[in-house]
N, C-alpha and C positions, 0 to 999 in steps of 0.2 A: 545554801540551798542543798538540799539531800536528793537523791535519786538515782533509779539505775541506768547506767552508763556504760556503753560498750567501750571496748578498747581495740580503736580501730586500727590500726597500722596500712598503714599506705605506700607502696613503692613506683613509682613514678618513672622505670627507666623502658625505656623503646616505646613511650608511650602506653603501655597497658598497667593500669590500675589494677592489683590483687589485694583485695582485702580480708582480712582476717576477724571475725569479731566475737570474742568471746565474753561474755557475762558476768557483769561482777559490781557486789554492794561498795559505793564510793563516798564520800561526802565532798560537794563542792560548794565551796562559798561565794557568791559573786554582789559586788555594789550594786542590788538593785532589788526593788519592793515588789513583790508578788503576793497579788491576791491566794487563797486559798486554789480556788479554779485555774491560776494561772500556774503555779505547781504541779495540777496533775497534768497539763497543758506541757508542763518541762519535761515529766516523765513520761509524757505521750511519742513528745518528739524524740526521746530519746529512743525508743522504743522502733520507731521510722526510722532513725538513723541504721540502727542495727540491720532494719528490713531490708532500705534502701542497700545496705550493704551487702545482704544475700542475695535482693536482686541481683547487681550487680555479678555477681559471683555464677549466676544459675544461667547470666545471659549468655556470657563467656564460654557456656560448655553448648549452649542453643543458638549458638555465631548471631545474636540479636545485634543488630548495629549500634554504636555506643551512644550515634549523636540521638538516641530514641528515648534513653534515658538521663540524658541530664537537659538540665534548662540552661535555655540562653540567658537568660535576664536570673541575676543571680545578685540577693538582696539580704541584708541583715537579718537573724533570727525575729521573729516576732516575738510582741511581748506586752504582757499589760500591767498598768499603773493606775491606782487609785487615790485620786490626787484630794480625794474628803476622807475616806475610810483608811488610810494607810497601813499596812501590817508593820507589824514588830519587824526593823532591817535597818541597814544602814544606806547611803544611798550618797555620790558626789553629788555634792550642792552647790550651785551659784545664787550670791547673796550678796548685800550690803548692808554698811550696818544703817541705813535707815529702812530695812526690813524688818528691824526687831521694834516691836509694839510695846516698851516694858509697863506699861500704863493697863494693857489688855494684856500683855502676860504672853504673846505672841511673836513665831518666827515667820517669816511669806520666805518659801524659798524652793529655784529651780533644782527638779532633781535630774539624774544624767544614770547612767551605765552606760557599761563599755559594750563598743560594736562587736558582738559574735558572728559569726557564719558557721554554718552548720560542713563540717568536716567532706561530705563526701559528697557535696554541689563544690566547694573549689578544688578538691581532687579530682572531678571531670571537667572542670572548664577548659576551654578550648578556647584558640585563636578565635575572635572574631565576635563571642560573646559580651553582653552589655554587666559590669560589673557598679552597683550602688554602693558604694562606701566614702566616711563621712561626708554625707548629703549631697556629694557629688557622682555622675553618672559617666563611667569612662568604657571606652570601646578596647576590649582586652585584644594587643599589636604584638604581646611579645612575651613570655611565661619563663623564666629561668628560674629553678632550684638552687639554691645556693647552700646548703649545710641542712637542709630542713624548711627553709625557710624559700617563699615565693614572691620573686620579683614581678610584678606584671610592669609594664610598658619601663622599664630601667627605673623603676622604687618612683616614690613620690615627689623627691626633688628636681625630677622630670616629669611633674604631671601622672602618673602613674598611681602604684601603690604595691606595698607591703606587708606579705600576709605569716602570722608565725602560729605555730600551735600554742592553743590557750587550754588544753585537754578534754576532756570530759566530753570529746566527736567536736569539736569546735575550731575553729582558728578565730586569731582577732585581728586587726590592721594595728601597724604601727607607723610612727610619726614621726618629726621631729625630736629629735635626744630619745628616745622609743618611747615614745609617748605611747600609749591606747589613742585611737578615736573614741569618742562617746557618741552615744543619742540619746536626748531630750526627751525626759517621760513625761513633764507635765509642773506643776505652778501649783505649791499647798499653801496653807496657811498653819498651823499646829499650835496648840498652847505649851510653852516651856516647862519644865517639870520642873520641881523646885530639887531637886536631885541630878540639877545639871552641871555638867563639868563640860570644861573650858580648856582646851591644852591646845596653846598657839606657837610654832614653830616659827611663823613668817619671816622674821629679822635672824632668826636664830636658833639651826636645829639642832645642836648640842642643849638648849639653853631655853626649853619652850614658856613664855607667858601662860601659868594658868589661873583660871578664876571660878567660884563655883557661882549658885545661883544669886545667892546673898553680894557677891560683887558683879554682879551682871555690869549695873550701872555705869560703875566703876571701871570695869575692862571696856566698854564702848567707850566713854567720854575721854582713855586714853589711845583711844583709836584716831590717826590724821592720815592723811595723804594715800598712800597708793594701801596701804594696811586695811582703808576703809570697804574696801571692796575683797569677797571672798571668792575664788575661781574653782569648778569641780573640778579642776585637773590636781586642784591641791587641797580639797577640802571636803571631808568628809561629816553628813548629818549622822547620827542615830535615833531610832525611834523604838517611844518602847510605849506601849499601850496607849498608844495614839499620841505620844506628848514629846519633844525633841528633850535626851536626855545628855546629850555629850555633842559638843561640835569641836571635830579636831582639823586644826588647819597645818600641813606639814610644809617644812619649806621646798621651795623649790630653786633648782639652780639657773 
């Protein structure tokens, strides 16, 4: 995804937030389908970020109180998904293979991206605010900086959570082994392209299973046991003028 993007810098120490934001053309790519509309929706927000950051800045010299401008309930970026019309993107998918239709030529499959937050709502969070991340809702008890990185309630292995820069004004949560959290865009249906490539990692990342469209068949029927199921943490759809052209499944440890 393309757009302009401030480069926020954030310093965190005695508690006051100084931000800097200067202007500049970036490209970022991220796993997830946006509408035409929801692109300029990207570079809208972007554009807020930047503001949100002068506000900030303007209030600082106008002694405006801090908790005036940030929200308490502080929730994933929005986003939207078109789960008939899908653009040209790639997007983690969850799937099995009795999702594949090879009779009608068809994949059904959930898509996911990863949870962003928008840079400069968890730069002013505060003790005491309600923080949404992976679909859970946690009352923020305890905020430590660690290298860059933001502990809220002692990380997630305590019920909490962990937040790191994912750039372009953003942070993401992390998780287990540092995983991303995702969120659930939505349930398609797509016809397979006969230009589809196949690169499966699952048993073996040195050494990936591929198959093109011509062995479709072929690659499911040697599919058994836990291989039958495809997870978004490890599996990536692409789409290319409406039709799933490449499904790449990486291992995971």
């Amino acid at each position: 995804m393309k757009g302009l993007w401030g480069y926020i810098m954030i310093n965190r120490k005695k508690g006051i937030l100084s931000i800097i934001a200067i202007a500049v053309m970036a490209s970022m790519t991220l796993t997830a389908c946006f509408s035409e509309r929801a692109q300029d929706e990207d570079i809208d927000g972007a554009m807020k970020i930047l503001g949100r950051a002068q506000e900030k800045e303007n209030a600082q010299t106008q002694n405006i109180p801090e908790e005036d401008l940030h929200s308490s309930y502080i929730e994933p970026l929005g986003m939207e998904y078109d789960t008939v019309s899908v653009p040209d993107c790639t997007v983690n998918a969850l799937f099995n293979v009795k999702d594949f239709d090879t009779e009608a030529g068809t994949l059904t499959f959930t898509a996911y991206t990863e949870e962003l937050f928008d840079a400069v709502e968890i730069g002013l969070m505060q003790i005491g605010d309600t923080l949404k991340i992976g679909g859970s809702e946690i009352v923020v008890e305890s905020i430590q900086d660690v290298n860059g990185d933001l502990i809220v309630n002692g990380g997630f292995e305590e019920g909490g959570a962990e937040l790191t820069s994912a750039g372009g004004g953003t942070y993401k949560a992390r998780s287990m082994d540092n995983y991303p959290t995702y969120i659930e865009l939505g349930r398609s249906t797509l016809p397979i392209s006969e230009e589809l490539t196949i690169s499966d990692s699952y048993k073996d990342a040195a050494s990936p299973k591929t198959a093109t469209y011509e062995e479709l068949q072929d690659y499911l029927d040697g599919l058994d046991g836990a291989s039958d199921s495809f997870n978004y943490v490890s599996t990536t759809v692409m789409v290319d003028k409406g039709k799933v052209v490449d499904i790449t499944r990486n291992w995971v440890p």
